[in-house]
N, C-alpha and C positions, 0 to 999 in steps of 0.2 A: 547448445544452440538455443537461444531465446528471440521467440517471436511475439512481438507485443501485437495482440488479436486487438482490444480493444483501450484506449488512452481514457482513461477514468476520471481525470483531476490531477491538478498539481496541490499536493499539501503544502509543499514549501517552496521559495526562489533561494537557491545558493547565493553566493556574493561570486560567486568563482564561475558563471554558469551553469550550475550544475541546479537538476531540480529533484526533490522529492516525488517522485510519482505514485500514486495508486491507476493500477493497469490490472487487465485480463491478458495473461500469458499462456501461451505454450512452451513449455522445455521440452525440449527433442524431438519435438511431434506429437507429448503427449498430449491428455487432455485438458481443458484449460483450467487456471487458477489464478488467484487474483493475489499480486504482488505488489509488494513497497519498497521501494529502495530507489536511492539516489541513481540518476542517466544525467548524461552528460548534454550538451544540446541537440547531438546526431542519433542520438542513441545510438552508438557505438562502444560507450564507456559505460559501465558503470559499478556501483559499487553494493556493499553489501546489503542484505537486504530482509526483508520473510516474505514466505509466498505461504498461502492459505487455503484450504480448499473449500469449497463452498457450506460446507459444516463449520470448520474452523471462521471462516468470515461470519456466520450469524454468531456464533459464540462471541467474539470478538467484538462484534456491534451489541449485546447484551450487556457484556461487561462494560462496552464504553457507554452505553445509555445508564445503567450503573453509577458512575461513576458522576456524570455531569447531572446526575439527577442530586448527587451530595453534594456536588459543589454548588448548585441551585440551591439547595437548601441552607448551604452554607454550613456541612456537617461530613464529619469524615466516613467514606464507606464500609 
């Protein structure tokens, strides 16, 4: 059971409906984490995805500030 606590952004539009989300979720009740993965329009659907926990999210915006820091430079990371 997935409850989406808070709707974060859409990273992407499908052609099919479907949209990439970044969200704040609960799985089964637990505590909340922050997950991406494709939802259908009702959120009813959706598909596979990674969920993160608020460790794993700072890491993760590290490495992507990382990364577009080379592509700004114009150099590989």
């Amino acid at each position: 059971k997935c409850e989406i606590l808070d709707n974060l952004g859409i990273i992407s539009e499908g052609s099919k409906g479907w949209n990439r989300e970044f969200n704040r979720v609960s799985w089964n009740g637990a505590a909340p984490k922050y997950d991406i993965r494709d939802w259908d329009e009702t959120h009813t659907k959706m598909g596979k995805g990674i969920t993160l926990t608020e460790e794993g999210l700072r890491k993760l915006k590290e490495l992507i500030d990382k990364e577009i820091s080379a592509l700004d430079d114009n150099t590989p990371a």
